[in-house]
N, C-alpha and C positions, 0 to 999 in steps of 0.2 A: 347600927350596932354590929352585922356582921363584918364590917369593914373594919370598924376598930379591933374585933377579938381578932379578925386573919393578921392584923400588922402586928399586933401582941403577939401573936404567936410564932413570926415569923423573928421577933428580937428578942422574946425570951429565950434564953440558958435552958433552961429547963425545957424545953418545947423543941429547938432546935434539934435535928436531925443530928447523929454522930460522924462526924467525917473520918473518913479514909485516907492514910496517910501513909506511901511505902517506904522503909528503909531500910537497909542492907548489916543486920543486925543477924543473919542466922550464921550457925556455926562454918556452913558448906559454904557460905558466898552466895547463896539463894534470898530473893527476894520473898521479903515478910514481910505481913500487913500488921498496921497497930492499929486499933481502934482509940482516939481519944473523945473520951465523953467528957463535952464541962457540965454536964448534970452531976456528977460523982467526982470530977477531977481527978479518977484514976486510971490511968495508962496502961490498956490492958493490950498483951504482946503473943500475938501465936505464934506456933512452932512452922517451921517454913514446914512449904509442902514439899515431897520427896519428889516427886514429879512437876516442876512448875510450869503451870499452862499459861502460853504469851499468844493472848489474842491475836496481836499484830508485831511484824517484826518490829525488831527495834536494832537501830547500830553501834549500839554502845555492848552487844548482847556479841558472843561469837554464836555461830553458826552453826546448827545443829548434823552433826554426819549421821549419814541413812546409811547401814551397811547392807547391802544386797545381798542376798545368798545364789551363787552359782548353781545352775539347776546340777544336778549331780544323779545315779543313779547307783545303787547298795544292793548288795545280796547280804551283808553283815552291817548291820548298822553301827556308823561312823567310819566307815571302812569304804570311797570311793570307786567302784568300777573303772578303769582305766580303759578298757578295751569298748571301744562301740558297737552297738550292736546294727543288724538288720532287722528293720519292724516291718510288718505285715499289718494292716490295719482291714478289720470287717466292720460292716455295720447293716443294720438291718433296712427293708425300704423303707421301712416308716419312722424311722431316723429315731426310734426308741432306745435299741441296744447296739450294742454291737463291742467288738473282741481284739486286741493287741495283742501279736505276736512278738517278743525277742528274741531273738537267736545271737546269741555271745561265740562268736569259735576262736578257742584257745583263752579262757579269761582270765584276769589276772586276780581272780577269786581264791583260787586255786594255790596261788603262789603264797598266799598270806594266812588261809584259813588253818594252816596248821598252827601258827600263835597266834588267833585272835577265835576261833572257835569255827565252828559248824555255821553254812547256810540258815540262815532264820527265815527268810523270807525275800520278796524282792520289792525294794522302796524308791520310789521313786520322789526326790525332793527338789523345791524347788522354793518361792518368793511367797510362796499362797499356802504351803504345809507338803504334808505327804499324801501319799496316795501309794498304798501298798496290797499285796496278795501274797499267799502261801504258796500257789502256784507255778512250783518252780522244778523244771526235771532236767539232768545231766545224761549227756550221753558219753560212754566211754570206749575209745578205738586201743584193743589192744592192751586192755586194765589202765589207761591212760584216761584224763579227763580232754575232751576232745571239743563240748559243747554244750553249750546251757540255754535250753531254751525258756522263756519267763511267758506266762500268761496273765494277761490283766481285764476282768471282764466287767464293762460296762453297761448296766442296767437299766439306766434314766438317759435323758437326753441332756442333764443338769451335769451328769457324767462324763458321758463324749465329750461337751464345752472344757470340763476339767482338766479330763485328759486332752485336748488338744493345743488348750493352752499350756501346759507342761512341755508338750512336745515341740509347741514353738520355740519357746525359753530352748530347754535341750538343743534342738538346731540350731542354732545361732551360737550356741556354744561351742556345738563341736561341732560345724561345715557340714551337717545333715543335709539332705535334699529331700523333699514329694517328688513320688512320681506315680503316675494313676493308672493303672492299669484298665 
């Protein structure tokens, strides 16, 4: 008897599973699923997703472009550092903390922050987020701005890693080098 109710149940309408059916019905050109049930015989239609997740490529699909972000470095946020700086890198023995020097001489901070505002801080961006401090002091030669030194201090070892991946990205951008004293 269990043999005959699994085969009933396997070609009854009513018992059978709903299948899953794609077709290219939403407004964007995005792929939407219908559900049809022949228990009900109504054809029910979701709204595409706004993000559609594709398991596996496919080539009838274009190609999704990744836009990279150039690691960049800010004293005004949206506002790019032009000038490279000299960094100074400490860290402690027991590889917990340790402390980033920037020295900017002559930056082009300066050129700009009369129409875009005041120094906020110093931001450091890149593919992973920011990484930023308030610790930021100017020197001036002669009522002139001369030099901007940035401090960035790192507390964890989870930190260092951060910052040093930053600072890779940053070299390879702009032909930095290590060198170890």
């Amino acid at each position: 008897m269990p043999v005959v109710m699994k085969a009933l149940a396997a070609t009854s309408p009513a018992l059978a599973p709903p299948r899953l059916r794609r077709s290219l019905t939403g407004s964007s050109g995005a792929p939407c699923q219908s559900l049809n049930s022949s228990f009900s015989g109504i054809s029910l239609r979701c709204r595409p997703r706004r993000y559609p997740v594709y398991s596996r490529p496919c080539s009838s699909r274009s190609p999704v472009a990744m836009l990279a972000v150039k690691p960049a470095i800010q004293f005004i946020q949206g506002t790019d550092e032009q000038t490279i700086p000299d960094v100074r890198l400490t860290k402690s023995r027991d590889g917990t903390n340790g402390t980033a020097i920037f020295e900017f001489d002559q930056p082009s901070v300066f050129d700009s922050s009369a129409e875009l505002g005041d120094i906020t801080g110093f931001y450091m961006i890149d593919e992973e987020g920011v990484l930023q401090t308030v610790d930021v002091s100017a020197k001036f030669v002669n009522g002139k701005p001369a030099k901007v030194e940035a401090k960035y201090v790192m507390r964890t070892a989870r930190d260092w890693d951060r910052f040093m991946r930053f600072m890779e990205r940053y070299s390879q951008a702009n032909g930095l080098q290590f060198f170890k004293n």
